[in-house]
N, C-alpha and C positions, 0 to 999 in steps of 0.2 A: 240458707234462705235465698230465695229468685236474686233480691238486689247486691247480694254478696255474689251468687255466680255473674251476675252481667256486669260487675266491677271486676272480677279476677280475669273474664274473658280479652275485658278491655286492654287490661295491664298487659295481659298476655300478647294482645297486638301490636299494643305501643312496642314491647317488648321486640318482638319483631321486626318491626318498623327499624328501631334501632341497630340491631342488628344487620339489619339489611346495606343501611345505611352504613355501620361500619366495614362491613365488606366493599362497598362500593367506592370509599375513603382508601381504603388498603389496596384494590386494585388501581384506584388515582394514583396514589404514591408509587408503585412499582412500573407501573407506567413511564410515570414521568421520569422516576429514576433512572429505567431502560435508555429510554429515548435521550435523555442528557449523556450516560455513559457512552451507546453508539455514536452522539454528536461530537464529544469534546474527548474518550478517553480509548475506548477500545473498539472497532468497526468492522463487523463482517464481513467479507468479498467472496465471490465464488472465480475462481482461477479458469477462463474464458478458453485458454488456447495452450497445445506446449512448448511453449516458447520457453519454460521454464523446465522441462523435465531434465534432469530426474526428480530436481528437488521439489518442483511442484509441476499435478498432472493434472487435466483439464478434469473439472468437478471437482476438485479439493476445495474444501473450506478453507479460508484462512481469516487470524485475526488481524489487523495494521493496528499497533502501538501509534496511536494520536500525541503521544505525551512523549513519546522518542526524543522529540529533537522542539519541546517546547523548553521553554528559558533557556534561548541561547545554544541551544545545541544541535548539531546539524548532521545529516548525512555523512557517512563514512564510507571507504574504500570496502566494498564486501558487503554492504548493507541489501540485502533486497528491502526495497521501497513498492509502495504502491504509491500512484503519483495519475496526475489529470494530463493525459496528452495534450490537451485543448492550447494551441499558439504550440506546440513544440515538433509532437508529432501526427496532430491533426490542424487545419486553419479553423480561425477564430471565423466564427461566422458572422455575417454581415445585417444579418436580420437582428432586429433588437429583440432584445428580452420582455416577452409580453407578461401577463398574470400569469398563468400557467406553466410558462416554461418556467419560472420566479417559483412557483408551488414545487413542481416535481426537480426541480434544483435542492427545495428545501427537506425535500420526502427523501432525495437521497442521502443527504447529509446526515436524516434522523436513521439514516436506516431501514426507513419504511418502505423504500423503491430500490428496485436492480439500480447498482450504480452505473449499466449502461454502457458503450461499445468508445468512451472517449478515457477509460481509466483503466490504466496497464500496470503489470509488476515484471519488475528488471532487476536487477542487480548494480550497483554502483562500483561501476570500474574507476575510475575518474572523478576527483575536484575540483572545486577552481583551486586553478592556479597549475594543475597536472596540465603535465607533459605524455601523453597514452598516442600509443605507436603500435603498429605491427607490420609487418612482412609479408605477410599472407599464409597460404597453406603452409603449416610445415613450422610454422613459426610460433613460440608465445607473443602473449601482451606483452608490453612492457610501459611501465608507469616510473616515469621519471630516471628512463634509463636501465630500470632496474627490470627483468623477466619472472614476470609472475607464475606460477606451477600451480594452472587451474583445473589440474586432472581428478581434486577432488570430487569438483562437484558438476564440470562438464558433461554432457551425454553422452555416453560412451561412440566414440568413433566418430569426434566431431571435432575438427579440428579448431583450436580461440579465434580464427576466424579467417573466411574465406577470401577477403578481401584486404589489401593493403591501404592502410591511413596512419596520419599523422595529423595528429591537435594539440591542440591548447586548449582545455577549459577554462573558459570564462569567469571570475571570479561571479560566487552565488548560483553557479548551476553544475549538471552533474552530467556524466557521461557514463549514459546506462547500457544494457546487455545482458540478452536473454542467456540463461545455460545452455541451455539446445539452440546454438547459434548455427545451425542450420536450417532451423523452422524459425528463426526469430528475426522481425521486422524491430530494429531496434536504433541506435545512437546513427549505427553506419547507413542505414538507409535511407537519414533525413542529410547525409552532410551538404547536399548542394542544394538544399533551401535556406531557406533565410533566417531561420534560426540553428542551423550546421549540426544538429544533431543533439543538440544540449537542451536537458531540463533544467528547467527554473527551478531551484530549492522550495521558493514560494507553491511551486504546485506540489512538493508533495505533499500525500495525506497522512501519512504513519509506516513506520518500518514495520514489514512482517515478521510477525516474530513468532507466531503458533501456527501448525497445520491443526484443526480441528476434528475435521470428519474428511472423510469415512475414519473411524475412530481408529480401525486396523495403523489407519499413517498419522494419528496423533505424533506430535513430534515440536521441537522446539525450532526455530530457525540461528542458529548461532554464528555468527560472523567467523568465516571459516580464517583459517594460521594462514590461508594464500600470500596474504597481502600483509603479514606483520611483515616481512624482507623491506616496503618499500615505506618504512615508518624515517621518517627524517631525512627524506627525499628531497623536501621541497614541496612547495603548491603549499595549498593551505592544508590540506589533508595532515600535512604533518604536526599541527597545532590543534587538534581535534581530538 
């Protein structure tokens, strides 16, 4: 009968309607889940320069472990870190934080926005409390005395580093270094500013721990055997 079709048609739309709506519920949820995950647990970067090769080449995807060094647990000798240069090895700048800069601050965080030319990945040579030296060409690291064997993951035909220093890390910061310390503007290059070349633990954002894409270099980041030799050295490195 007409009043039965124009009540089934009806249904048929409500129907719909709902539908529609639960779809639009289900993409909310995945959403928001995303955007919480990249804020608090796992967070994209694209690898900017090769400061790191071989281990990591400009255009590799990688993931930063956000949750690495939550509750109490901090960077390690061998960690590649992704971290905010900003006060360490770029200057804090002097212009305040308007709305906007406040917005795309927060768009990076979510992952929504390029995290932008002030956030680098290193490797952690050095903790507080380390004693990290070297000699120059020809010579290893040495962390607490002890000659670190960085030929693992070095770029080939580069020597641990071109330049001769001796530090102390700071207790709560770290003393970073690209693998291609040839191409890499790293710890040695800020020592005669005012923060000597040391990151703040508080800036880093997560330890890399996945190559992603190009999928051919899928691959895990594993804290390489370098740096077991300098376990009970001293610095705080050795209570971590």
């Amino acid at each position: 009968m007409p009043g039965d079709a124009a009540e089934g048609s009806e249904e048929d739309e409500e129907s719909g309607h709902s539908r529609s709506r639960d779809l639009l519920l289900l993409a909310g949820i995945c959403l928001t889940a995303l955007l919480l995950v990249n804020a608090f647990v796992a967070r994209p970067f694209a690898v900017p320069s090769g400061s790191m090769e071989n281990t990591l080449r400009p255009g590799d995807r990688l993931v930063a472990n956000q949750l690495a060094y939550a509750f109490g647990g901090h960077p390690r000798r061998g960690d590649v870190v992704v971290f905010d240069g900003t006060g360490s090895f770029l200057r804090e700048s002097a212009k305040p934080q308007g709305f906007w800069d406040g917005a795309r601050s927060l768009a990076k965080d979510l992952g929504l926005a390029p995290a932008g030319d002030t956030v680098y990945v290193k490797r952690v040579v050095g903790v507080g409390g380390d004693r990290v030296t070297s000699t120059g060409p020809g010579a290893p690291i040495t962390v607490n005395g002890v000659p670190v064997d960085e030929t693992s993951y070095l770029a080939p035909g580069d020597d641990p580093s071109s330049v001769a220093f001796d530090v102390v890390v700071p207790a709560g910061e770290l003393w970073v270094m690209g693998d291609h310390r040839s191409a890499s503007r790293d710890s040695r290059d800020h020592l005669g500013e005012p923060g000597g070349g040391f990151v703040p633990e508080d800036k880093v954002i997560g330890r890399a721990d996945w190559v992603v894409y190009p999928f051919s270099r899928w691959t895990d980041l594993d804290r390489p055997a370098a740096f077991a030799a300098t376990a009970g050295t001293g610095g705080h490195g050795s209570k971590r």
